[in-house]
N, C-alpha and C positions, 0 to 999 in steps of 0.2 A: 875517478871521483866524479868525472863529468857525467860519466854512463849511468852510476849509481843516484846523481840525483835529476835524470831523465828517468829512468826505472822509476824510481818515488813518483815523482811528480805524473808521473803514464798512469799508474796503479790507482794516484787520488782522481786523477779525473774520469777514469774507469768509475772509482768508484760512486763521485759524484754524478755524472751520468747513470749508473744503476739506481742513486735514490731517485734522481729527479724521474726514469722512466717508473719505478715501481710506485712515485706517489703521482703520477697522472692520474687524474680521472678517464673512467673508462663504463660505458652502458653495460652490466651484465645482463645477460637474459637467462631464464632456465625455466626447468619445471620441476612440479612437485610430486608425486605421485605413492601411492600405497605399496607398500613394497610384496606386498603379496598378493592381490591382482591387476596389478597395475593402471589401476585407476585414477585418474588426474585429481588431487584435492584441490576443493573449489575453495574458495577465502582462506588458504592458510597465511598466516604473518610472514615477511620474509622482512630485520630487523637488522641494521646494520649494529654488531655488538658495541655498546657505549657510547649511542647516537640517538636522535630523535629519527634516524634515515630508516626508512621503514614504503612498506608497500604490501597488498595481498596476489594472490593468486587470482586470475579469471576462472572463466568459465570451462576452459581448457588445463588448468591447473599452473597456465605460465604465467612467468610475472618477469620484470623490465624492472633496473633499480640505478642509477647514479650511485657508481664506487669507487675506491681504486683498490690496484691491483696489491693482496697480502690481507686485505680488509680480513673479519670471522664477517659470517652471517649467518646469524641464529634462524632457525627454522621451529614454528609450533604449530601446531593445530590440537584442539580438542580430541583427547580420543586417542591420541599419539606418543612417543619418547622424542621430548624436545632435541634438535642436534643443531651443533654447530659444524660449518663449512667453508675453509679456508678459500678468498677468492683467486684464481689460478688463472684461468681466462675468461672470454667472454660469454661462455656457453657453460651448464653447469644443469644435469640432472642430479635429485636429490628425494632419494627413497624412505619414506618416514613408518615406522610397526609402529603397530597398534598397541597401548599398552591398558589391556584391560583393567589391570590390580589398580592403576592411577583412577580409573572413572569409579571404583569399587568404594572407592576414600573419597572421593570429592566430584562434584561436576561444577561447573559456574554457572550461575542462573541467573537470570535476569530480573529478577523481581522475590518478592516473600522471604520466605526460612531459608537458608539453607539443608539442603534436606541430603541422606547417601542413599544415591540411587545407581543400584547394579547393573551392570554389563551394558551400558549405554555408547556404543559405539558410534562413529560416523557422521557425531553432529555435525552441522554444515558453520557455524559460527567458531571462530577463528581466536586464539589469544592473543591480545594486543595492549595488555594493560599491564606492560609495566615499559622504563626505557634502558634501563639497566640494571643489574643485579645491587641489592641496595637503595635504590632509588624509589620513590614514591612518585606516582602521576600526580601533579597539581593539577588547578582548574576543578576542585571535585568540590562535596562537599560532608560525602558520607560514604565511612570504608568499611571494609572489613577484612581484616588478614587472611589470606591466602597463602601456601607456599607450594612453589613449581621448581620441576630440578632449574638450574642455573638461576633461579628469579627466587631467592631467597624471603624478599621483601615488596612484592610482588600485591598491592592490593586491590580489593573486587567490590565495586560499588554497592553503594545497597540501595534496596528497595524505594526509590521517588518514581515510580512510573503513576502518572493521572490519568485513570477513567473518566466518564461522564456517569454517573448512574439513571440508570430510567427504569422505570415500572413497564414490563410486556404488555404490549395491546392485548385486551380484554373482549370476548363475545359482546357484539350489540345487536339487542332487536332490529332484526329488517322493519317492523313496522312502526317502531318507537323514532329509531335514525337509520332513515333508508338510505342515507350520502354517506359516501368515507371519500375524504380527499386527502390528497399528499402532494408534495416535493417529487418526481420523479428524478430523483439523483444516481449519478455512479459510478462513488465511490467504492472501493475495492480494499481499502487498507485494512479492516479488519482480519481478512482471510491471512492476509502473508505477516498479519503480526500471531494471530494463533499457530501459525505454522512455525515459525520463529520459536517461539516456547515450547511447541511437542518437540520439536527438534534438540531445545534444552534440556528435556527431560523433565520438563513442567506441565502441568493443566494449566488452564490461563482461567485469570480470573472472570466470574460470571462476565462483567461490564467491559469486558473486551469482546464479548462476543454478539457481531449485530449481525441477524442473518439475514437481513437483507445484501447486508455488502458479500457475503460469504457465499451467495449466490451470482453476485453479478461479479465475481470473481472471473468466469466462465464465459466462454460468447456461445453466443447458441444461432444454428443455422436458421432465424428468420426470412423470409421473404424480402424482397426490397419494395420500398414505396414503388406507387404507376402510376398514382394519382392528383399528380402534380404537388403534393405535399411532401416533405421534407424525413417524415417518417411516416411506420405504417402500423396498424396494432393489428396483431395477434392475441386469439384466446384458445383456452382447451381447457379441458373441465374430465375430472378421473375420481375414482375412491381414493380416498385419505388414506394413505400407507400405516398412518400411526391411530385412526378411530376408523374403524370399516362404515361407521354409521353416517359419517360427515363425510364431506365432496372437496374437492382441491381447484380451485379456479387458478389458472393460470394468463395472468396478462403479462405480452410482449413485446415490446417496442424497438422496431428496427429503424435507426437513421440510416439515410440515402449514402452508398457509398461512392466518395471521389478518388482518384487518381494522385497516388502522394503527390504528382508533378503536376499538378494543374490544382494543388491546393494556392491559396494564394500567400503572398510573401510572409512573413513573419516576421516580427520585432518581440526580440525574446530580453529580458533581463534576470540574469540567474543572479538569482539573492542566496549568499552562504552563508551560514551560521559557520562561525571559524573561532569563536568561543573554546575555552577551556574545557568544557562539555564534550567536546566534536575531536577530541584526540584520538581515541581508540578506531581501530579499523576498519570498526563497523559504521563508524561516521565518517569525519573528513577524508579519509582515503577513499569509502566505498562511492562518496560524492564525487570527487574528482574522476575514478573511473566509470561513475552511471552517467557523467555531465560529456564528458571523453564522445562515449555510445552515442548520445544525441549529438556531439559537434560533429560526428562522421556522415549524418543524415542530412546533415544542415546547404540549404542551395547556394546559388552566386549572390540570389535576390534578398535571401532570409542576412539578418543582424543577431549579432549577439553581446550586448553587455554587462558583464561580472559587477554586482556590490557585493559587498563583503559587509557581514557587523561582530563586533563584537565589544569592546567596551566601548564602540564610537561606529559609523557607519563611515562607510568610502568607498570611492567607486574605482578596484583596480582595471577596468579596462573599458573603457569607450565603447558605443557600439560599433562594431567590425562587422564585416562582412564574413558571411557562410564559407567565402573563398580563401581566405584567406585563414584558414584550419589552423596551421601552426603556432596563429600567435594567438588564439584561444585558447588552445592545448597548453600554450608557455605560460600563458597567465592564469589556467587551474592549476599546474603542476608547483605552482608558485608560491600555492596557499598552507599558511601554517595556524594552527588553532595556536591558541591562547588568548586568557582574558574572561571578561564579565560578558553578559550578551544583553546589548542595547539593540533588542531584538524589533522595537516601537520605530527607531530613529531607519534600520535598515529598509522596513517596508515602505516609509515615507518617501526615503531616498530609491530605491526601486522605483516604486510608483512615479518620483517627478521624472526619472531618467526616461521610464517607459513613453511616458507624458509628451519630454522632450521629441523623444524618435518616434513619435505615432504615426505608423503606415492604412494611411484612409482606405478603409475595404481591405485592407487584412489583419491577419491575426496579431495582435496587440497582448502580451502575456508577461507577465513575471511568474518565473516559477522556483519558489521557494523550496531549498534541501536545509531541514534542522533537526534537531532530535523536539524541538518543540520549547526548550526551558529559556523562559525568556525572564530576565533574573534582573533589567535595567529597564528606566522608561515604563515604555506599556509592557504592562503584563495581567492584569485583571481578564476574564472571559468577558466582562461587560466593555471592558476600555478596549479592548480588541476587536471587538463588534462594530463598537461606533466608528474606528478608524476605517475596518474593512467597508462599512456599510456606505462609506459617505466617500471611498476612492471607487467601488464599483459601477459606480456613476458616470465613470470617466471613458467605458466603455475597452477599458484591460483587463482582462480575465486575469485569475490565478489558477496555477496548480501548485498544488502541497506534494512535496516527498519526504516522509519521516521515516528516520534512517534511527536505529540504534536499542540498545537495552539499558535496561537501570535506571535510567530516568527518565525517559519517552513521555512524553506529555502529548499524551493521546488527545485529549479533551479539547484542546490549545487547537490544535492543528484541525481538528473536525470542526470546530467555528473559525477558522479562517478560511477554510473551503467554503464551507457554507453559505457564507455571510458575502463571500468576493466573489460569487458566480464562477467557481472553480470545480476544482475534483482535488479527493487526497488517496494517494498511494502509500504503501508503508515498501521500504526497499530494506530486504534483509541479507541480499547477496545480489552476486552482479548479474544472476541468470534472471532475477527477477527483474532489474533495473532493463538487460532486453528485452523485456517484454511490455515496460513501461514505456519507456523511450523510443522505440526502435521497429518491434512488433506492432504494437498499439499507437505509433508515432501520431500518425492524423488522427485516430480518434480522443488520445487525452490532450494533446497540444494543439486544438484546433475546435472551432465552437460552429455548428450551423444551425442552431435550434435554442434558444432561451428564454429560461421562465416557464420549462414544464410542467404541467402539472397533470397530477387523475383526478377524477372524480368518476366512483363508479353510483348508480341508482340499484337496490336491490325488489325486489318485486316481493313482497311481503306473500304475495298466492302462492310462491313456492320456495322463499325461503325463511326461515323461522328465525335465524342469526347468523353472523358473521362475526371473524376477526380480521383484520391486516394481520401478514407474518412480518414482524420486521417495520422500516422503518418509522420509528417510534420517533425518532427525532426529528423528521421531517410534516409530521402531520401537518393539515392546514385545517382552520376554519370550513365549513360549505361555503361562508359569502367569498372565499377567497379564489376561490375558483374564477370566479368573472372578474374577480378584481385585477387590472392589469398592471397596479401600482406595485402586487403583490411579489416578491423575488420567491424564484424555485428553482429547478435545477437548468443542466445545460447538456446537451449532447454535440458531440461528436459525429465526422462523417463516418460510419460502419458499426458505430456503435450498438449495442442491442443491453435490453434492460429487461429487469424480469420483477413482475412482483406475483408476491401469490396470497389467496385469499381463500382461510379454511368457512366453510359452509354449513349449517346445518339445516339440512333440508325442513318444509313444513310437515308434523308428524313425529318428529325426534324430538327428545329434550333439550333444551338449549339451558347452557348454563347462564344466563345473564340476568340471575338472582331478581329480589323485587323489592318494592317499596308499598309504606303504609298507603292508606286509602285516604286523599287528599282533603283537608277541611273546608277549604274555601271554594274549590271550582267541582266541576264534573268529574270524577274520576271514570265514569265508563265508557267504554272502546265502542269506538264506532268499529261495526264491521267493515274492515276495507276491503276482504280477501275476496269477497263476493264482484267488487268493482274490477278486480285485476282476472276475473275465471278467464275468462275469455282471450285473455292476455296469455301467447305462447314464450314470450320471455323471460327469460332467468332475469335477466339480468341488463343495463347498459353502459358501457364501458366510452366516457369521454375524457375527449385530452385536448388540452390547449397550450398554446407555444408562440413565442415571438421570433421572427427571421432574425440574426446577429445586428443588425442597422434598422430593427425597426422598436416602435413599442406598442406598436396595438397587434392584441393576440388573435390566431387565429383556431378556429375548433374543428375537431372532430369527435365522432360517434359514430361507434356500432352497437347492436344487440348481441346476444348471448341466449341461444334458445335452451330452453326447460327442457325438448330432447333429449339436447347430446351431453346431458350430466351425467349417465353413464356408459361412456364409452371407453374404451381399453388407450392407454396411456401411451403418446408416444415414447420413442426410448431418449428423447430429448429430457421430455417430463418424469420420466423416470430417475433419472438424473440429476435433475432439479427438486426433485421432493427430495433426494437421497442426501443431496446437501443440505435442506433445509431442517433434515429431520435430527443431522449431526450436529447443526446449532443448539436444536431445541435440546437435544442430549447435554452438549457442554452448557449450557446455561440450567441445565435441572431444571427445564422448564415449568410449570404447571399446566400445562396444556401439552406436555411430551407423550399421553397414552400408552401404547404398550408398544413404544417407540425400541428397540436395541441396537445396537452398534452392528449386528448380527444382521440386521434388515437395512439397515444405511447400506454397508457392504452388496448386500445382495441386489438392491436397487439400482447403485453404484456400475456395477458389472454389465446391467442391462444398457446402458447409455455409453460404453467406450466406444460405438464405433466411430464418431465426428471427434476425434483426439491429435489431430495434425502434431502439436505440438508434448503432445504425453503433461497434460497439466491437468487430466481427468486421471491419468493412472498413477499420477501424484498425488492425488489425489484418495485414492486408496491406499496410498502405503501411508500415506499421513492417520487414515484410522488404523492401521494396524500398530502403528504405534500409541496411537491411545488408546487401543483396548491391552495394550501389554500395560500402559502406565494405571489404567484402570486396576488391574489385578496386582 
């Protein structure tokens, strides 16, 4: 009897012993990959079944999750047969097929109609919108039914994404207004949010597309300043790709490049939108691993501290030191959305935190990751102006990172940049966020040049009109030029910026229409052109800029000779019309000419050889898929 209730009692504690080891917590790692060429899927969901526990795949297609052992973890991607995977240990590959007839019925878009769009494979955007079979995502505010194998109840936001709308720069007489000034800014988010939607299987709407940013997407091998100045301007001057009749002016500006190690300290405070908005995995997850990327770059000297907002702001972590990684890393891994977003009170609070730890003579930043919908507080474009306008003062930059589809409030986020002497990036995967962070580290997270600006003079003897391509939102006054009251953009060490300016020589028709014949004053033309014969210049290209610590601007100026307007295009410039000419396509320009997708391509080809990074040859598979979604 003795024996039999030692056997009992041996057998329960056995048994209890096997629960307690199989509900420990235990780190899985694994990876994801195509089961038919075994390629790593980049952002796929990896969803612990009947949890909020969830994570994506890298760049490499592996992903790291907090589970325990017996867990399901559901597995989706776009484009694939959802599956689930019993956890067993701590290492776990997982082969997902393609399932074409799924994309044939339905794709998930990000914005507009739903529309069924065929044999759309491979998109790089991830399923993450539901938390269990049955269950509806809260935090939203606008749905529409979806259904997915195991995700029954499964719904898919609808269409709140906010553009800015603007009217495209227009032809002006050289000799009526021979000034164009701008903002020399550069921002890049337009390009990776169009890229985002062909990748959806969408055209993006016209007011997404600014091709200025969709050009400075790209760095181009400029020369480095020598001349004791900060940056250096490059020009070239080629035939119009898309009017043979008209000339392509190309200005380029290179900042001075430093040494990531001999940048100076930094005081960083990442502001996260952790709102009910920012659940799906293309937000607070893709934030937590693009903020990860930067805390690995981060020194002994550099700080970092975390606010959070969502129906309330709070500051979960002090600033910390660059050294001390892990308890950065513990306090992103930490963060859960939910909630309203009192998106007004978060920058505030950012801002005094940054205020607090301001390091004299370095880089001083908060950089804000949100999908943009700021639903508490400030949320007006004008109320958000004045907030931004009256903390840039304080000598903290911002950078913008907008993460997300469905409701992306584009517009929000491009007057925060703006306005705060910052830059904005759109982060639609994490290959992108290394390029933001990481690649691009010192030139977006770091400021040696603010308050740029152009102003070019065009010489009426030889040219009849102009347009700026692009930035439309940044125009300035002529008096603004000199004004050093006036705010403009900021560069970066390495940075390089490109604008480009279509021409119509003197002799050609220039479109820039006319007006009646005036009643009250002179209406007729002095001859100017006879003043300017003598004059061998096209053109004069100036630019003015304040050191980070100072405020009075300093200038420069070159010419532009009437020469070399036609001369044979570098394959840099090649390159750069080829994108510019793909904007003016997707926006159905009126000024597109006998522009094709055919001759982007062909342009395209001529400029891969400066590709280190393959983001020009991505550059071309991105048009071949919009000339399929074309047809």
């Amino acid at each position: 009897m003795k024996t039999t209730i030692q056997q009992i009692s041996l057998t329960l504690l056995v048994a209890v012993v096997s629960l307690s080891v199989s509900a420990q917590e235990m780190v899985v790692k694994g990876k994801v990959y195509d089961v038919q060429d075994k390629s790593p899927l980049i952002g796929a969901t990896v969803l612990e079944k009947g949890t909020h526990n969830g994570t994506v795949t890298d760049m490499n297609g592996e992903f790291s999750l907090k589970t325990r052992k017996g867990k399901i973890l559901q597995f989706h991607y776009i484009g694939y047969t959802f599956k689930e995977v019993k956890v067993e240990s701590e290492w776990m590959e997982v082969c997902l097929q393609q399932d074409v007839a799924l994309l044939e019925e339905m794709v998930v878009i990000g914005y507009g109609t739903q529309n069924k769009v065929r044999n759309i494979t491979g998109a790089v955007t991830s399923l993450f919108q539901g938390r269990a079979a049955g269950i509806q995502i809260r935090g939203r505010s606008q749905y529409d039914a979806a259904v997915f194998p195991g995700y029954p109840y499964i719904v898919r936001e609808a269409n709140t994404e906010e553009y800015e709308s603007f009217r495209e720069n227009r032809f002006l007489s050289a000799e009526k207004q021979p000034l164009s000034t701008f903002s020399l800014d550069v921002d890049a988010a337009s390009y990776g949010n169009i890229r985002r939607m062909v990748n959806q299987g969408q055209m993006p709407p016209k007011d997404a597309v600014r091709v200025e940013e969709m050009v400075n997407y790209f760095s181009y091998n400029y020369p480095q300043p020598t001349d004791g100045h900060p940056v250096r301007i490059v020009t070239e001057t080629a035939v119009c790709p898309w009017n043979k009749g008209h000339r392509l002016l190309r200005i380029g500006v290179k900042a001075k490049e430093i040494p990531s190690e001999t940048l100076p300290a930094s005081n960083f405070v990442f502001l996260i939108d952790v709102s009910g908005s920012m659940y799906s995995a293309d937000k607070l997850p893709l934030v937590k691993s693009s903020m990860k990327l930067l805390v690995n770059n981060l020194r002994p000297q550099d700080h970092v501290a975390i606010v959070t907002y969502a129906g309330a702001a709070g500051e979960v972590l002090p600033s910390t030191s660059g050294a001390d990684k892990q308890k950065i890393m513990d306090a992103l891994e930490g963060l859960q959305a939910g909630g309203s977003t009192a998106g007004g009170d978060g920058i505030q609070l950012a801002y005094k935190i940054a205020g607090k730890n301001f390091v004299k003579e370095g880089n001083n930043r908060v950089i804000l990751c949100t999908d943009g919908d700021f639903n508490v507080g400030v949320s007006t474009t004008e109320e958000l102006e004045s907030l931004i306008e009256a903390k840039r003062k304080s000598g903290i930059f911002l950078t913008v990172l907008g993460y997300g589809m469905g409701n992306y409030k584009d517009n929000k986020l491009q007057t925060l940049a703006q306005k705060g002497n910052g830059n904005h990036a759109y982060i639609d995967n994490l290959q992108e966020a290394n390029k933001v962070v990481v690649n691009e580290f010192g030139s977006t997270m770091h400021t040696i040049a603010k308050d740029v600006k152009i102003q070019v003079e065009f010489n009426p003897a030889f040219v009849n009109a102009y347009r700026l391509i692009g930035y439309e939102s940044r125009l300035l006054d002529d008096e603004d030029f000199n004004d050093d009251l006036k705010d403009a953009g900021e560069l970066g060490p390495g940075h390089t910026v490109t604008a480009l300016y279509e021409i119509v020589p003197v002799g050609v028709e220039a479109p820039v229409g006319s007006v009646d014949p005036l009643k009250y004053q002179s209406s007729e033309k002095e001859t100017v052109t006879s003043k300017f014969t003598n004059n061998k210049e096209l053109l004069t290209v100036k630019l003015r800029y304040k050191k980070p610590d100072e405020e009075v601007s300093r200038k420069m100026e070159i010419p532009v000779l009437a020469k070399d307007l036609d001369k044979n295009p570098s394959e840099e410039l090649n390159f750069i019309m080829s994108v510019a000419m793909f904007g003016q396509l997707l926006r159905d320009s009126d000024f597109k000419g006998d522009a094709t997708y055919a001759k982007v391509v062909e342009l395209a080809r001529k400029g891969l050889n400066d590709d280190p990074n393959g983001y020009r040859r991505e550059f071309i598979r991105l048009l071949e898929a919009v000339e399929q979604l074309e047809k």
